[in-house]
C-alpha positions, 0 to 999 in steps of 0.5 A, spaced: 170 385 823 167 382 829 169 384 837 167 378 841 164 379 848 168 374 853 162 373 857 159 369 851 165 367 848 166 363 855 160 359 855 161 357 848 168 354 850 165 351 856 160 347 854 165 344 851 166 338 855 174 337 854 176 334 859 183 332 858 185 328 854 179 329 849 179 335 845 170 334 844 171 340 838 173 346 842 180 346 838 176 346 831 171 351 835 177 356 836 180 355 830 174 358 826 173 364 831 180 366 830 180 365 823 174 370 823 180 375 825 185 374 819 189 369 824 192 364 820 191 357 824 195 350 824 192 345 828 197 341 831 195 333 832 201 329 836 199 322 839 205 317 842 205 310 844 200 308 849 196 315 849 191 319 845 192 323 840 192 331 842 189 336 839 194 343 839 193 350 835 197 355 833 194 362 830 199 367 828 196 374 825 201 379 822 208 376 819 213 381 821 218 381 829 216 382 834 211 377 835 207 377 842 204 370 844 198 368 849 198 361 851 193 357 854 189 350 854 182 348 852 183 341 856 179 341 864 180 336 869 173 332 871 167 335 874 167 330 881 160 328 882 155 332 878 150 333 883 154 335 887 154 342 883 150 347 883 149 347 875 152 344 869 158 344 869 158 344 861 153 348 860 155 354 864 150 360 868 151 366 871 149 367 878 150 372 883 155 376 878 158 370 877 160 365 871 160 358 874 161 351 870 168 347 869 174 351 866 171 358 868 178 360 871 182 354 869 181 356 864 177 357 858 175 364 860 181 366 860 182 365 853 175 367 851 178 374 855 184 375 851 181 373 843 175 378 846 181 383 846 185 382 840 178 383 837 178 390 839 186 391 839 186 388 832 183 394 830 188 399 830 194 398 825 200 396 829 207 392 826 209 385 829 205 379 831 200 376 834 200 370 836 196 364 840 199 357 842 193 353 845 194 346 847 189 340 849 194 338 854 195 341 861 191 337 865 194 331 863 201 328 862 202 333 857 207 330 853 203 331 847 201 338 848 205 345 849 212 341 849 211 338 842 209 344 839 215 348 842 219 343 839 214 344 833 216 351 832 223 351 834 223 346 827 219 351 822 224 357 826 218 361 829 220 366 834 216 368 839 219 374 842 215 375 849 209 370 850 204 371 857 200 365 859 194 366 861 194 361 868 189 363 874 195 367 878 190 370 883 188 366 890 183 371 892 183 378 888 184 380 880 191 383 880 194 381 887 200 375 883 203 376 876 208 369 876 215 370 873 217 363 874 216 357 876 220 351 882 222 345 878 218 338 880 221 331 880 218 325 883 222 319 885 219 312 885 224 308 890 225 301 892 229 297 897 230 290 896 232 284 903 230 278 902 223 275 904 224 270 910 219 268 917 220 273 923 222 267 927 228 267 923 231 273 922 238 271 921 235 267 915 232 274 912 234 281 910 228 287 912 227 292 908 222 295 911 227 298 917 232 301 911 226 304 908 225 308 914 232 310 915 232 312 907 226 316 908 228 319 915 234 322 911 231 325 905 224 328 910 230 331 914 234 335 908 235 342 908 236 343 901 237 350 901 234 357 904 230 360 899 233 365 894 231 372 892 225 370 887 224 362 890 222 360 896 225 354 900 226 347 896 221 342 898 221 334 899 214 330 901 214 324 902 207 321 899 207 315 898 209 308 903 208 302 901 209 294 903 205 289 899 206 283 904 198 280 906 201 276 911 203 278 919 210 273 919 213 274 913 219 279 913 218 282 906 223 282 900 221 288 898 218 296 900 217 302 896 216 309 897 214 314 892 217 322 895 216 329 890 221 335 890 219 343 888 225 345 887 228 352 884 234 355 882 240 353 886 238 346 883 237 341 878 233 335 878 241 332 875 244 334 881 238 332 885 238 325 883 245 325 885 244 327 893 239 322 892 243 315 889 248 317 894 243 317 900 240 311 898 246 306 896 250 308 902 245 306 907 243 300 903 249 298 903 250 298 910 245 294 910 246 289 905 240 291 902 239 293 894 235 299 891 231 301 885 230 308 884 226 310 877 225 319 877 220 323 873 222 329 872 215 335 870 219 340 868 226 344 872 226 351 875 226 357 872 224 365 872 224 371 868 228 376 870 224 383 871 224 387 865 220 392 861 216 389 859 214 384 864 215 392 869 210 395 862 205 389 864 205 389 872 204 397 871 198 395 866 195 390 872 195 396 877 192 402 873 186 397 871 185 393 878 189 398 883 193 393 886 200 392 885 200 384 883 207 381 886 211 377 881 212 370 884 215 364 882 210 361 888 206 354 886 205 348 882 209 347 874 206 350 869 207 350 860 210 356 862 216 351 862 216 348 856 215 355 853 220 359 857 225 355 852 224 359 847 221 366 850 221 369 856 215 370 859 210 371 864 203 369 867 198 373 869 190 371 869 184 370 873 183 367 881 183 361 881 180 360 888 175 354 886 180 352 880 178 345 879 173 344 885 165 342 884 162 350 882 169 353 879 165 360 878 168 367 876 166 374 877 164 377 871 166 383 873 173 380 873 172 377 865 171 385 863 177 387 867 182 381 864 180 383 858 181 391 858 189 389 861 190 385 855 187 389 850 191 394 854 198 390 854 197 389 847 197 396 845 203 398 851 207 392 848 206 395 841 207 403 842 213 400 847 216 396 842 
């Protein structure tokens, strides 16, 4: 049988260059390792208009409930400006202890720790499943990824009974945050429309830029809630202001404004959208102005509510690193939220301090400790089943 060191595995993995959406092999690549430990594999290849094709994994070894899930992605986002690093970033070294090249933490080292624990877990005999839902589109606008192959699993009636994602979930040290949960994300694309015309005569025009302000003033000042027992507070930003006018004595016709919400679970992104359009029409209709509101909704809130087996996984953490992680529900949206719809789970993985920056590095010493606590988690989850 083999047992797979995660230190090796990772560097394989990250000389990958998958910066999303391109897969460069490293699907193919983890098929075949898996395959080597008995996992049946289906590679998964979901395209839609306008987009890439994606390819997805899906490993499952042993037939019989429970099955316990590890998800993860292959795809990184750009490395910046090559020079700018201190090696590489796809063809990883160790220096100072430490693992350096894109996707180190986010998060290819991850996944290289949890098939090196199922390598070694693998050997002992156990009853249920193993599974590994794996996606090549995270970083992106991952509507071929994760998403499709839930949808995918929920056809062929596949049950995953409790899936751990494996997303960097630490700021500064392995163990300090495990995630439950996560705020929804809805971004609005908002336009009011007057009536173009010279400033000499405004009489003759209809200014959008004021109503605009008085839109934003508005929605910036909403308090949408305090906060609830596994959430922070609700949030707006304003993120993009806009008026496409190159002359300084027209009046504009149009102005447009681009805001996001992070939301938990007092609110849906439905609900939003009507607080919203009743905000926009009622002022633009003071003003005899007209409005265009188009919204994306990323994902909506959602958390799992602690049990044994998130506690057994919590306790797990502890014993190895010695700290207590805290369970949060802090940060930005994850696939967590595609898979929530069919299993409850949690994340749990390295720290993610240089995630997606120039040098991204991990500790070694992190990588043999993730490893133990999901060999670990494996053999908890299964005794205590």
């Amino acid at each position: 049988m083999s047992i797979f060191n995660e230190l090796k595995l990772a560097k394989e993995l990250i000389r990958f260059p998958s910066i999303t959406p391109e897969d460069a092999g490293t699907i193919n690549f983890l098929s075949k390792k898996l395959s080597s430990l008995g996992f049946k594999c289906k590679i998964l290849e979901f395209k839609s208009k306008n987009s890439k094709p994606i390819k997805n994994l899906y490993a499952r070894f042993g037939k019989s409930s429970p099955n316990f899930c590890y998800a993860g992605h292959t795809d990184v986002v750009p490395p910046g400006k090559l020079s700018d690093w201190t090696v590489n970033p796809f063809r990883p070294a160790v220096k100072k202890k430490h693992l350096i090249g894109r996707g180190a933490n986010d998060m290819k080292a991850s996944i290289a720790c949890f098939v090196a624990a199922l390598s070694k877990f693998k050997s002992k005999k156990f009853k249920g499943s193993i599974s590994l839902l794996i996606t090549g589109d995270e970083e992106g606008i991952a509507i071929n990824g994760t998403k499709r192959v839930v949808e995918y699993l929920k056809k062929k009636r596949e049950k995953i009974d409790f899936c751990l994602v494996g997303e960097p979930t630490n700021q500064n040290k392995l163990g300090e945050m495990m995630k439950i949960g996560r705020r929804g994300s809805i971004t609005g694309y908002l336009t009011v429309c007057g009536t173009q015309g010279h400033v000499a005569y405004p009489h003759d025009a209809n200014n959008p830029a004021p109503v605009m302000t008085k839109i934003l003033n508005q929605i910036e000042n909403i308090k949408l809630d305090k906060g609830t027992k596994n959430f922070q507070p609700s949030n707006l930003e304003i993120v993009k202001i806009n008026i496409d006018n190159t002359a300084d004595n027209v009046i504009p016709a149009e102005a447009t404004a681009t805001f996001n919400i992070r939301f938990n679970n007092r609110h849906s992104s439905n609900s939003l959208k009507k607080k919203l359009n009743n905000i926009f029409r009622k002022t633009c209709r003071k003003s005899k102005c007209s409005f265009k509101i188009s919204y994306m909704v990323s994902g909506e809130a959602f958390v799992t509510i602690p049990n044994k087996t998130t506690k057994m996984i919590q306790n797990t953490i502890e014993k190895i690193t010695k700290i207590k992680p805290k369970l949060s529900t802090t940060g930005g949206t994850s696939d967590a939220r595609f898979i929530r719809k069919i299993s409850p789970c949690v994340e749990f993985g390295l720290v993610g301090k240089t995630m997606h920056k120039v040098d991204e590095t991990v500790s070694v010493s992190d990588l043999k400790k993730l490893t133990k606590i999901y060999q670990n988690i494996l053999e908890n989850y299964f005794i205590f089943i």
